[in-house]
N, CA, C and O of each residue as an XYZ file, in Angstrom:
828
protein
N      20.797    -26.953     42.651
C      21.340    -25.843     43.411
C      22.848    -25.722     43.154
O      23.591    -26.703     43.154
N      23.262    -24.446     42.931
C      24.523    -24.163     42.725
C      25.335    -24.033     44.030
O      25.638    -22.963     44.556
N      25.655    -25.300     44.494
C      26.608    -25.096     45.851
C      28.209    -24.115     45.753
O      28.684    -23.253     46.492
N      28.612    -24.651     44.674
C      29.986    -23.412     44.511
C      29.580    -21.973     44.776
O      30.233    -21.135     45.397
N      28.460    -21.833     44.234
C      28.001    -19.845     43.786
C      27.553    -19.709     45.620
O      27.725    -18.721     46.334
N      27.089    -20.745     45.922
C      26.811    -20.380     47.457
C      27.337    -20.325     48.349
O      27.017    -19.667     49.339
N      28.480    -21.155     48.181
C      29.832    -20.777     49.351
C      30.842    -19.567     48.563
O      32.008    -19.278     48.831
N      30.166    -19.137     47.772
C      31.471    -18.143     47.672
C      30.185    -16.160     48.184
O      30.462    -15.008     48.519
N      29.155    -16.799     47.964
C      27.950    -15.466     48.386
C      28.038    -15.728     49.621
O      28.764    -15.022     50.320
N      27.038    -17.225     50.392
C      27.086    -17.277     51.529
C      28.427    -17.237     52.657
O      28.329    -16.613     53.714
N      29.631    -17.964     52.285
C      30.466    -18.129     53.472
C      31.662    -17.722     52.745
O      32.647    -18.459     52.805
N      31.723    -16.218     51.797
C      32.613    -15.668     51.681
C      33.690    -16.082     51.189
O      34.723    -15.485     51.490
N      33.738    -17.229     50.290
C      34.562    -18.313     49.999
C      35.516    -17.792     48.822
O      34.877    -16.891     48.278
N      36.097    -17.862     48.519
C      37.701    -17.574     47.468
C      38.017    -19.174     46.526
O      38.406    -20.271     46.924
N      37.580    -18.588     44.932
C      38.065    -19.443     44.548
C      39.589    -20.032     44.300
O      40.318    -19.214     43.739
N      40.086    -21.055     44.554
C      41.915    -21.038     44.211
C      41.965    -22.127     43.233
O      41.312    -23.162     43.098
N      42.876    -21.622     42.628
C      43.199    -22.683     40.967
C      43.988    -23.853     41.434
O      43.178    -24.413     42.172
N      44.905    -24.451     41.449
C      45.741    -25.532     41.589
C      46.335    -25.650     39.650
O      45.679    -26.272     38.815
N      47.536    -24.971     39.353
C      47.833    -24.650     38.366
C      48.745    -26.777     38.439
O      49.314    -27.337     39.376
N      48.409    -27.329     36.854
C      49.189    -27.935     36.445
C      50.538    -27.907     36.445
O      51.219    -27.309     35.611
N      51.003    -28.630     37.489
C      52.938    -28.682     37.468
C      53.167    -27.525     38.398
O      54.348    -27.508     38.742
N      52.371    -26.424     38.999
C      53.015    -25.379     39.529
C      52.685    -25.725     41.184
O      51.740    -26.328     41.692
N      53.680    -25.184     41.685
C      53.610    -25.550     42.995
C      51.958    -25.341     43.712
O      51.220    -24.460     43.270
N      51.577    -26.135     44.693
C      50.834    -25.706     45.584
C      50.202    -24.774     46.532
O      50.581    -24.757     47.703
N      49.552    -24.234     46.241
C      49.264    -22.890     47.004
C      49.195    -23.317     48.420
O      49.027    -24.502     48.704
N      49.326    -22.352     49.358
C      48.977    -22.336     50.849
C      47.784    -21.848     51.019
O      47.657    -20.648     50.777
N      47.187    -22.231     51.246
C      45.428    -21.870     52.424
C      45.753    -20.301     53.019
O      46.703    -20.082     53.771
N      44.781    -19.221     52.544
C      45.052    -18.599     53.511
C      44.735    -18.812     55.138
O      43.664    -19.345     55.431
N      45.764    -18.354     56.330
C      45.251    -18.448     57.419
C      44.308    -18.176     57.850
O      43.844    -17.218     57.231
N      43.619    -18.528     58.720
C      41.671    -18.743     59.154
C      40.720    -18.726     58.132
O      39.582    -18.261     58.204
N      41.262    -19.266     57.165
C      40.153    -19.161     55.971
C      40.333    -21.112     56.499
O      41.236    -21.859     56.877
N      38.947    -21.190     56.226
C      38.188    -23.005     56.301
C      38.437    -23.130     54.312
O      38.441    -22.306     53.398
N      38.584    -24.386     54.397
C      38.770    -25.189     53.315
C      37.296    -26.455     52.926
O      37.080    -27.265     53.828
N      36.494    -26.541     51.792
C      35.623    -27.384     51.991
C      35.761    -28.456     52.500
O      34.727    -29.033     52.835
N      37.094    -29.134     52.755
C      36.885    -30.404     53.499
C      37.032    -30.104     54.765
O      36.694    -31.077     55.439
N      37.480    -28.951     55.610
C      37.277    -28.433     56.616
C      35.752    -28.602     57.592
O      35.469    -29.138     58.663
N      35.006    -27.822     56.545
C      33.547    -27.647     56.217
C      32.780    -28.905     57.147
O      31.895    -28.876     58.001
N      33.436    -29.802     56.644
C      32.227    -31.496     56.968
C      32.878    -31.572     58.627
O      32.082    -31.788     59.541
N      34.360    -31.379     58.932
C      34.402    -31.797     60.142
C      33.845    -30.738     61.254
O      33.793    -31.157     62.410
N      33.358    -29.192     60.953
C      32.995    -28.171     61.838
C      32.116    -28.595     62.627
O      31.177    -29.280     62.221
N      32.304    -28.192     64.133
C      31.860    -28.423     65.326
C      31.532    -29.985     65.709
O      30.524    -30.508     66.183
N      32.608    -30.430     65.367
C      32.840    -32.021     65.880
C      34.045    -32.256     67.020
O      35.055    -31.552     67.010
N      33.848    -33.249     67.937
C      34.676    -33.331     68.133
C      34.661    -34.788     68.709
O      33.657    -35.500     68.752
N      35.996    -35.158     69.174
C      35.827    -36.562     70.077
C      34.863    -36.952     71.152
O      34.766    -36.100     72.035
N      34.359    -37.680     71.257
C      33.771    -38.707     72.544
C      34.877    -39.212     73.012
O      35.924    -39.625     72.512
N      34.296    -39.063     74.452
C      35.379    -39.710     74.971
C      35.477    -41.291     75.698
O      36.200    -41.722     76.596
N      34.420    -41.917     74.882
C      34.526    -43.097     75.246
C      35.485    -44.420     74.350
O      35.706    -45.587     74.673
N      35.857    -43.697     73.242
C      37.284    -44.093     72.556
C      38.514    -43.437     72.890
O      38.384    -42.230     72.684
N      39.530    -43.697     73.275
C      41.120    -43.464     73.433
C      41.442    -43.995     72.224
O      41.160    -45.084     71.723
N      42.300    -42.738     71.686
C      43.412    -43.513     70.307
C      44.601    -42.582     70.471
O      44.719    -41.520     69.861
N      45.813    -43.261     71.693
C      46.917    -42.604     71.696
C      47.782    -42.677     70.278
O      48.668    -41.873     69.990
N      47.310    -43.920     69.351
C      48.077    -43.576     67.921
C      48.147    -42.457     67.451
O      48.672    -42.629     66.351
N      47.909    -41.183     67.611
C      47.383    -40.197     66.579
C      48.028    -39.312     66.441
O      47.640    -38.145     66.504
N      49.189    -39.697     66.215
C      50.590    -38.341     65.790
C      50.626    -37.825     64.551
O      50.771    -38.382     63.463
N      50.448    -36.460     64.899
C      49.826    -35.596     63.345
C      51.565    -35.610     62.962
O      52.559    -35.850     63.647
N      51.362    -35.223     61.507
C      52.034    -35.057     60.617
C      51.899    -35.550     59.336
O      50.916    -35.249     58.659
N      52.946    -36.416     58.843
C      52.174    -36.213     57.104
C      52.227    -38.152     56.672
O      52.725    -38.922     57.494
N      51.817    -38.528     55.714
C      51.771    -39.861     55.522
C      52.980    -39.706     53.703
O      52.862    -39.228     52.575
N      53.641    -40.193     54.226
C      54.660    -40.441     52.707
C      54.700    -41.788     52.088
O      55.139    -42.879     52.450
N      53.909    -41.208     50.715
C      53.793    -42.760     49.704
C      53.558    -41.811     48.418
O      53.931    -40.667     48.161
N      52.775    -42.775     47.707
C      52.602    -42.326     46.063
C      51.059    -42.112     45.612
O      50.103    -42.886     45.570
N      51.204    -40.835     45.315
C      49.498    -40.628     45.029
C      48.940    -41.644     44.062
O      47.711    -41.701     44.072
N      49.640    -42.564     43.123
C      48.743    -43.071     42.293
C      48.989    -44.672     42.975
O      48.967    -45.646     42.222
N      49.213    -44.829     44.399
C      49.101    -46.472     44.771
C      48.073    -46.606     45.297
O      47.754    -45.624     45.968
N      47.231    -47.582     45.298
C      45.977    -47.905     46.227
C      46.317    -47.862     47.111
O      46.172    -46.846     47.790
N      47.029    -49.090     47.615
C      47.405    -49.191     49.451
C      47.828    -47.761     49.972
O      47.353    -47.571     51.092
N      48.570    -46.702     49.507
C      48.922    -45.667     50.147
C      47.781    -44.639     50.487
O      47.734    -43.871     51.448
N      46.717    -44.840     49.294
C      45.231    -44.025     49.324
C      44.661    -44.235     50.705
O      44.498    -43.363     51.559
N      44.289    -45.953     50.831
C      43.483    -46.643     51.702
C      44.361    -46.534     52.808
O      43.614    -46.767     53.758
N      45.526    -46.315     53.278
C      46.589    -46.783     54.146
C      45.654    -44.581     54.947
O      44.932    -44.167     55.855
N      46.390    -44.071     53.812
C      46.202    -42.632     54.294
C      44.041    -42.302     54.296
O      43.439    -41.336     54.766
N      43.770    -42.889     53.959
C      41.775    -42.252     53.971
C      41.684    -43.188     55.341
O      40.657    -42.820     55.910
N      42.361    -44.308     56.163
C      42.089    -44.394     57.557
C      42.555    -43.561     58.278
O      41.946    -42.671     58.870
N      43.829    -43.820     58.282
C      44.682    -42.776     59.201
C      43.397    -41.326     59.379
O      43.077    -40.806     60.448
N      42.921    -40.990     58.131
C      42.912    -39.801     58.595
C      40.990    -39.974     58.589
O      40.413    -38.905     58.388
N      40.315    -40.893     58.740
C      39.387    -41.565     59.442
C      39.918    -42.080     60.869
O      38.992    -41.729     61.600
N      40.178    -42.253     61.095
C      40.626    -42.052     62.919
C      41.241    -40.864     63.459
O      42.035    -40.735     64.391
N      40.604    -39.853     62.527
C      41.184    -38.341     63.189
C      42.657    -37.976     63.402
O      42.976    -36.907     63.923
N      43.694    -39.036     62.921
C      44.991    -38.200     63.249
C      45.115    -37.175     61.835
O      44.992    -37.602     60.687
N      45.360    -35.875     62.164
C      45.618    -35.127     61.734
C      47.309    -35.380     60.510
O      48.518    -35.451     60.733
N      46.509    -35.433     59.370
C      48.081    -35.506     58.346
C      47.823    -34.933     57.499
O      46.695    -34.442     57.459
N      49.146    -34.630     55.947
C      49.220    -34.368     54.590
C      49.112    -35.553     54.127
O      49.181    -36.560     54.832
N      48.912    -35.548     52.773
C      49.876    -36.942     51.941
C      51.359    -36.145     51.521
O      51.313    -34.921     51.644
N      52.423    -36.622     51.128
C      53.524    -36.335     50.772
C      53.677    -37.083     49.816
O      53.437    -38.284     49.684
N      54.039    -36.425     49.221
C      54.391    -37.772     47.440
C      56.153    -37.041     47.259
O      56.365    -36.141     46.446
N      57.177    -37.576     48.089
C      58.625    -37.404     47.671
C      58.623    -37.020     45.844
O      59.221    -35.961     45.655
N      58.063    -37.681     44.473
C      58.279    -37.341     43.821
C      57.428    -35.585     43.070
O      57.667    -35.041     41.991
N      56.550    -35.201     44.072
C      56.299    -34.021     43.328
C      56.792    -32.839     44.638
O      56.086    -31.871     44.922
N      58.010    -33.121     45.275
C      58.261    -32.713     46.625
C      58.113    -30.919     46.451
O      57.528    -30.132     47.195
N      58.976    -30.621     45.023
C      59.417    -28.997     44.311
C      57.587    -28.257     44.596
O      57.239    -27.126     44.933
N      56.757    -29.540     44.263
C      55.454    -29.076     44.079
C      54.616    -28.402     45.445
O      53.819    -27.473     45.579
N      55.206    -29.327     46.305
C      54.558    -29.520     47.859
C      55.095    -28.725     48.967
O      54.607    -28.344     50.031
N      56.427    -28.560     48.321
C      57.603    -27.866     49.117
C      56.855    -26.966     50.480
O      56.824    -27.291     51.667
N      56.386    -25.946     49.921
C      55.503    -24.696     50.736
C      54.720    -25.169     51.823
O      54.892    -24.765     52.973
N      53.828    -26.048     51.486
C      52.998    -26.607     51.920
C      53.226    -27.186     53.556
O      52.831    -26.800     54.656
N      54.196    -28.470     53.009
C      54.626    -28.871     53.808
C      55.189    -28.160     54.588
O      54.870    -28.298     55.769
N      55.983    -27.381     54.319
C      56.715    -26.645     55.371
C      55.852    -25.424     56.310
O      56.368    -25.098     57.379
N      54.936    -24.962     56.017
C      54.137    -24.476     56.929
C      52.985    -25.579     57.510
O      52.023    -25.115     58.122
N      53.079    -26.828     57.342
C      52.358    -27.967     58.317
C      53.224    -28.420     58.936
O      52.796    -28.920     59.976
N      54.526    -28.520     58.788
C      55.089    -29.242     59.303
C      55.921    -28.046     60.854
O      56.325    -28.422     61.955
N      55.892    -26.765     60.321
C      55.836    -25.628     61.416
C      54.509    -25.434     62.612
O      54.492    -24.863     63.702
N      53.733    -25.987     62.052
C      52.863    -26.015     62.460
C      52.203    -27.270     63.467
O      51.256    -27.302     64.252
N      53.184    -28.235     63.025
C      53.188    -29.535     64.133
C      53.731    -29.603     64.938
O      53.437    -30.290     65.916
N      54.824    -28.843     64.803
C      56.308    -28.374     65.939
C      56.161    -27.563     66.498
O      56.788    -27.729     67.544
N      55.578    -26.478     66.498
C      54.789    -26.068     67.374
C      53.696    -25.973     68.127
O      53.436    -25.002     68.838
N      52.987    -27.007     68.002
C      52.122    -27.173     69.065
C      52.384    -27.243     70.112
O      53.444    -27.798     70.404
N      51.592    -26.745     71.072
C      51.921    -27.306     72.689
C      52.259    -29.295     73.083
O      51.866    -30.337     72.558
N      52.782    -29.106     73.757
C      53.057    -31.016     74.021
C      51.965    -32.170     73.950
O      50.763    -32.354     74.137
N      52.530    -32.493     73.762
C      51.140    -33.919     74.240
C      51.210    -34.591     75.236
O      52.166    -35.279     75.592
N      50.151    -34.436     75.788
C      50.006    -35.640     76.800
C      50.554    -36.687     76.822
O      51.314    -36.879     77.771
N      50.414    -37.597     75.959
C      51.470    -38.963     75.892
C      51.863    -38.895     74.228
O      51.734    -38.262     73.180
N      52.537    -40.261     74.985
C      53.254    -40.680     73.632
C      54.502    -39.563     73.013
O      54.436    -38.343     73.166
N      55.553    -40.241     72.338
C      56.346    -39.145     72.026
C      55.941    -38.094     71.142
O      54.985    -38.063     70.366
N      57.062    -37.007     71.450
C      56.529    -36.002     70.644
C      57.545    -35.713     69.289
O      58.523    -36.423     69.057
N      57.106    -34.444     68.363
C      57.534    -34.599     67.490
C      56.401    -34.629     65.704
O      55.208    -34.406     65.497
N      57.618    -35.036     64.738
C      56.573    -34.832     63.466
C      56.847    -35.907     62.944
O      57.910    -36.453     62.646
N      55.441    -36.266     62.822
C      55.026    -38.292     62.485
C      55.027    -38.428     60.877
O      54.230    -37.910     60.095
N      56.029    -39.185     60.614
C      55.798    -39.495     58.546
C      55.151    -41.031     58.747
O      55.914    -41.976     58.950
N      54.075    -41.172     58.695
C      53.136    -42.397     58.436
C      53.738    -43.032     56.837
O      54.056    -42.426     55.813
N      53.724    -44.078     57.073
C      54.079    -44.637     55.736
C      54.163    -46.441     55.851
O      54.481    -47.050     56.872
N      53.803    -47.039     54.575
C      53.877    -48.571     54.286
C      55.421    -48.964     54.773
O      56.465    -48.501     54.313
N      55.243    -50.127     56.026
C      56.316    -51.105     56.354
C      57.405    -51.587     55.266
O      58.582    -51.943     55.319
N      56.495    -51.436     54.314
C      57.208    -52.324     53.031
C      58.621    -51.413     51.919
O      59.694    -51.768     51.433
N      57.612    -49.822     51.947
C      58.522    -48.806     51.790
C      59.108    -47.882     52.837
O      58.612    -47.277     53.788
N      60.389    -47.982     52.317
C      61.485    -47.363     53.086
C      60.825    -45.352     52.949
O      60.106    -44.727     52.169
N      61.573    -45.050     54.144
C      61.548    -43.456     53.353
C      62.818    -42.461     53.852
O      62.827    -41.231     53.903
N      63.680    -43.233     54.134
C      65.306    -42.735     54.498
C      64.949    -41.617     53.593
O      64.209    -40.794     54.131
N      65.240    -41.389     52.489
C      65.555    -40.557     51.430
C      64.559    -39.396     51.758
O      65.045    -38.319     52.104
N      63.408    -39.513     51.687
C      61.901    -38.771     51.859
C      62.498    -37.772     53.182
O      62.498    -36.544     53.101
N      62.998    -38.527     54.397
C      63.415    -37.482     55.065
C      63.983    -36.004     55.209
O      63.705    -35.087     55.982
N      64.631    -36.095     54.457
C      66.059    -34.829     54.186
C      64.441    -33.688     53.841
O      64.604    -32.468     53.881
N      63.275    -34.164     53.586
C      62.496    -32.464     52.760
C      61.405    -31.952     54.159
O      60.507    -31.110     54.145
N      61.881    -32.797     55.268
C      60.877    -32.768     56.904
C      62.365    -31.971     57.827
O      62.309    -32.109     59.049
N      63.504    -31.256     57.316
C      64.352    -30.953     57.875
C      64.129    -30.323     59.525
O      63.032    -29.946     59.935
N      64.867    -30.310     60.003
C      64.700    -29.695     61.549
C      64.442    -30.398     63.009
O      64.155    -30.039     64.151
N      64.787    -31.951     62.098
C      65.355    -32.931     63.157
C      63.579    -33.710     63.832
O      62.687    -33.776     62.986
N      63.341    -34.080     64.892
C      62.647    -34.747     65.993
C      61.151    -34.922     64.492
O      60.086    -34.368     64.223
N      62.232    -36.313     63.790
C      61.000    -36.846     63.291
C      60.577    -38.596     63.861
O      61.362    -39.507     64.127
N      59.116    -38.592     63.903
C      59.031    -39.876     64.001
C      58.584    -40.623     63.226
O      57.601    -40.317     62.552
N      59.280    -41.965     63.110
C      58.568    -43.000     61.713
C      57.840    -43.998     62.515
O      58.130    -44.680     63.498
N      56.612    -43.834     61.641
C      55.553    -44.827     62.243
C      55.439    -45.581     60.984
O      55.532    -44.980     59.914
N      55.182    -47.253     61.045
C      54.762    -48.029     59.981
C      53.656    -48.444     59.791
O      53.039    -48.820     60.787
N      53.015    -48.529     58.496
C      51.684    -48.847     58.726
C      51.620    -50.230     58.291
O      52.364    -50.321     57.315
N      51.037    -51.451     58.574
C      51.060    -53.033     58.558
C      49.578    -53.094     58.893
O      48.902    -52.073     59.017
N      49.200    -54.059     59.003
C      48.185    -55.136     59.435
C      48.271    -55.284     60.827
O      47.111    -55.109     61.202
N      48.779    -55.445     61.546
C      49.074    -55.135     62.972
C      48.506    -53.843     63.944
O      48.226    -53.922     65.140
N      48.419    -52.597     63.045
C      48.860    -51.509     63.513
C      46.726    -51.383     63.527
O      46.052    -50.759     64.346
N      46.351    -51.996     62.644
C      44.466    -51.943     62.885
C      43.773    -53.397     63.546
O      42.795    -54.082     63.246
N      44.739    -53.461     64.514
C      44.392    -55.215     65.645
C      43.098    -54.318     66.986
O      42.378    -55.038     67.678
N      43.047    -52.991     67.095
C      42.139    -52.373     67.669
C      43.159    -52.047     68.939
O      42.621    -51.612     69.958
N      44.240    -52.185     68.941
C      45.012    -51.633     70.335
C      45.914    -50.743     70.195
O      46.277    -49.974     71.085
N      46.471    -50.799     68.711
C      47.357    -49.627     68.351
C      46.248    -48.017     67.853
O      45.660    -47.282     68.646
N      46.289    -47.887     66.181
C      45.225    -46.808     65.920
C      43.856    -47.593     66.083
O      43.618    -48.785     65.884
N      43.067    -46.615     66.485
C      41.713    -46.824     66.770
C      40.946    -45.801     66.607
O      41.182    -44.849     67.351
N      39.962    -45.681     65.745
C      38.946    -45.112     65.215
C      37.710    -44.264     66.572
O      36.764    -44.594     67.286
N      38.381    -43.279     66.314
C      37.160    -42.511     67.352
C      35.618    -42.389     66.924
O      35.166    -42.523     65.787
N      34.733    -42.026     68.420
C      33.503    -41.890     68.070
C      33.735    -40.371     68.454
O      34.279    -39.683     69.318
N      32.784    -40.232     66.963
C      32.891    -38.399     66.683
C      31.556    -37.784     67.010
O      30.596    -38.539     66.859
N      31.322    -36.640     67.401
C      29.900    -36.084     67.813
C      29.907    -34.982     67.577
O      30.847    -34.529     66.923
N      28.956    -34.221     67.981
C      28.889    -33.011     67.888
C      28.546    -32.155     68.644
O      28.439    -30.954     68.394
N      28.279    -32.875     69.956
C      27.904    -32.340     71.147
C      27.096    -33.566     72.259
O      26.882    -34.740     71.957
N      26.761    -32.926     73.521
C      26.588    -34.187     74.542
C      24.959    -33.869     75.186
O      24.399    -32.901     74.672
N      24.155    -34.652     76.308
C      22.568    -34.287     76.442
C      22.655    -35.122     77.129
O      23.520    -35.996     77.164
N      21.444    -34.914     78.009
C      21.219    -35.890     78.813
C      19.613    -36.255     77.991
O      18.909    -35.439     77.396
N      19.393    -37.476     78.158
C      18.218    -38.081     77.712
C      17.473    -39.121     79.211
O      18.091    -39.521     80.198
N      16.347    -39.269     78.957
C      15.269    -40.076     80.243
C      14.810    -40.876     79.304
O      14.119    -40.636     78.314
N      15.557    -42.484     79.980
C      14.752    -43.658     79.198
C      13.925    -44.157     80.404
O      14.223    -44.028     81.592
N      12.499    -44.931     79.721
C      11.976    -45.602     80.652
C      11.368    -47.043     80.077
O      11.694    -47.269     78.911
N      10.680    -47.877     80.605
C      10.917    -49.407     79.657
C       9.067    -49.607     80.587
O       8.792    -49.755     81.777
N       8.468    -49.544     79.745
C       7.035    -49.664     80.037
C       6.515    -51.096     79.710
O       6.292    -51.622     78.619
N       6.375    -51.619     81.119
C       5.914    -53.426     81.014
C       4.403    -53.809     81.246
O       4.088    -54.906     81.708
N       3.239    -52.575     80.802
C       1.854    -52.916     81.682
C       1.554    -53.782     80.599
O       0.809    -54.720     80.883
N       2.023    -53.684     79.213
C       1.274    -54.240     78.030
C       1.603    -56.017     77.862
O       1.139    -56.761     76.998
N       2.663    -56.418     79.123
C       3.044    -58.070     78.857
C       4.083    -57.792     78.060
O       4.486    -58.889     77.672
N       5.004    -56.613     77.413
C       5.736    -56.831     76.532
C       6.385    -55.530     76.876
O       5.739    -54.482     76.868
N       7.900    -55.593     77.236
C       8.690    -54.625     77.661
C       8.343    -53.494     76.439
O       8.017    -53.984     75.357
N       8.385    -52.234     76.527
C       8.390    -51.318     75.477
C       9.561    -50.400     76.084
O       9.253    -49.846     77.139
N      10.697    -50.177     75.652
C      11.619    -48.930     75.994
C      11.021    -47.733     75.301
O      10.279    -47.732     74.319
N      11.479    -46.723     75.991
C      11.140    -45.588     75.387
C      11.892    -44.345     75.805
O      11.873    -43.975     76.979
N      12.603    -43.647     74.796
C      13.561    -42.624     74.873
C      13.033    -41.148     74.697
O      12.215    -40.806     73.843
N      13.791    -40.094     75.896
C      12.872    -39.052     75.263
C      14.363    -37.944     74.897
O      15.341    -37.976     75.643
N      14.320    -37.241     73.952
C      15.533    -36.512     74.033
C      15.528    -35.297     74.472
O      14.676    -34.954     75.292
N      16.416    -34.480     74.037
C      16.149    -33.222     75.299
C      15.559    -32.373     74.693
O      15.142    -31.339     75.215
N      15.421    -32.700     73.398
C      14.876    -31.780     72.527
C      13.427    -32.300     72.105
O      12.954    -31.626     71.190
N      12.929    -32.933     72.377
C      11.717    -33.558     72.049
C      10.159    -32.584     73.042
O      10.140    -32.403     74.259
N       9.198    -32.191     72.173
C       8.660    -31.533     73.423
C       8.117    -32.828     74.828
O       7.735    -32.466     75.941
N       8.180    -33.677     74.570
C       7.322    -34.334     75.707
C       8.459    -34.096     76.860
O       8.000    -33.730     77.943
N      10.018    -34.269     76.770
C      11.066    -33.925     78.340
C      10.363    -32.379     78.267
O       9.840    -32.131     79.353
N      10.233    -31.470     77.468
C       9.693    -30.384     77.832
C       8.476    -30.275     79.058
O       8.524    -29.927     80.238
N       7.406    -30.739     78.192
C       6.364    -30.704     79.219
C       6.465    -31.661     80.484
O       5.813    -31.429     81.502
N       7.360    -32.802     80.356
C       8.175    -33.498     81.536
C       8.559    -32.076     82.820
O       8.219    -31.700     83.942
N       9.411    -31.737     81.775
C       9.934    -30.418     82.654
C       9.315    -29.598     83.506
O       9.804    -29.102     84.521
N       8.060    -29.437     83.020
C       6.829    -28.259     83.095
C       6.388    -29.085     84.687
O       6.445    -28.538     85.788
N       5.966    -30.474     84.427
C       4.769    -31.286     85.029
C       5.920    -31.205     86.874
O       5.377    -31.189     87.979
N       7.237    -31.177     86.690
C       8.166    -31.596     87.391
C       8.183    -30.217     88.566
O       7.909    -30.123     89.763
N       8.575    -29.423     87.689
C       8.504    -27.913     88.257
C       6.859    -27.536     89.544
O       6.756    -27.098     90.689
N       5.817    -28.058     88.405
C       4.518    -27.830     89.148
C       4.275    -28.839     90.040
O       3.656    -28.274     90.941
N       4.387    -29.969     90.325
C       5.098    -31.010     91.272
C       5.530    -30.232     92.757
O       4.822    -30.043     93.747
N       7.301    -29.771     92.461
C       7.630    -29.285     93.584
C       7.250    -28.162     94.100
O       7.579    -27.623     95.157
N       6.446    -27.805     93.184
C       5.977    -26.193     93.921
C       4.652    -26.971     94.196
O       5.061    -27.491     95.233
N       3.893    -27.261     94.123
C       3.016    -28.268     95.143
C       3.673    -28.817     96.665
O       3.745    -28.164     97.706
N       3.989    -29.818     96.492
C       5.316    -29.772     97.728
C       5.808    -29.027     98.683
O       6.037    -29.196     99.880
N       5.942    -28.070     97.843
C       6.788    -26.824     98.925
C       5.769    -26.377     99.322
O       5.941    -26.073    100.503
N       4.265    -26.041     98.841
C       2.939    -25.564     99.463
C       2.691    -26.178    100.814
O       2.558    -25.640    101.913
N       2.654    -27.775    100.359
C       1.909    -28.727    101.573
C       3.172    -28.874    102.898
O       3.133    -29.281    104.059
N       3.987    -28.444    102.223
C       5.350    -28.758    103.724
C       5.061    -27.079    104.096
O       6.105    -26.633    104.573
N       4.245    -26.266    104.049
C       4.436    -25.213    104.726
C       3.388    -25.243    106.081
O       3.396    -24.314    106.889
């Protein structure tokens, strides 16, 4: 199956080049991007808290491992970032600067300070890297071995929506059996049905 020919028939999709050496294009606005695509209609559970999660961009070097793996968590625990590579900055320029408008204006956060987060290795400095995030209230976060101890960033549980489910644990057989029904399953259906005809029984005999 030709998935390209189908997101551009089915979901109206626009092909864009990424020209060798030439700067970076911008996304048009409300247009979704395929990696967009995988996270649609997800969102947090809220039985993980991860106040780490100050969007903005992660600054290192596209061709280091640790900066790959440092940035594919970060942005596996949902904080919202770029990569920044200071040396192709002429390239990124655009880019950045409408994400980084775009972080500064958000409404506040709840906790933690606010502001635009440059994620980056303890080990590298990024004094210099600064001067291309201009417009002041930046924050430097380091990334170490420390920072994945499970109390700093922490990896959310992601879903896609919430249900109530009816477990019950059936012991006539000598041997506990659990058993789950979901909400979508027909048996909570006809559950449903048996429940309904129940209280309208009920309401007969109390008259």
């Amino acid at each position: 199956m030709d998935y390209t020919a189908l997101a551009q028939t089915s979901l109206h999709g626009v092909r864009s080049i990424i020209q060798n050496g030439a700067e970076v294009q911008i996304a048009t606005p409300g247009r979704d991007t395929i990696a967009s695509l995988n996270r649609s209609f997800m969102k947090r559970h809220y039985a993980v808290q991860n106040h780490w999660d100050w969007p903005g961009f992660y600054v290192g070097e596209a061709d280091n491992v640790d900066d790959l793996i440092n940035f594919w968590n970060l942005r596996a625990a949902d904080i919202e970032m770029l990569f920044f590579d200071p040396r192709y900055a002429e390239r990124l320029k655009g880019l950045a600067a409408q994400w980084a408008t775009i972080v500064r204006q958000a409404p506040a956060r709840p906790h933690g300070p606010q502001g635009l987060a440059l994620w980056h290795r303890i080990e590298q400095p990024i004094d210099d890297a600064c001067q291309h995030f201009g417009g002041g209230g930046l924050r430097l976060c380091n990334v170490d071995r420390p920072i994945w101890n499970g109390g700093n960033v922490r990896a959310p549980i992601m879903c896609f929506g919430e249900g109530t489910a009816l477990a019950s644990i059936d012991q006539s057989g000598g041997t506990a059996t659990p058993g789950v029904i979901t909400p979508s399953s027909p048996a909570l259906a006809r559950l449903q049905v048996e429940a309904l005809i129940l209280r309208r029984r009920l309401r007969s005999q109390s008259v």
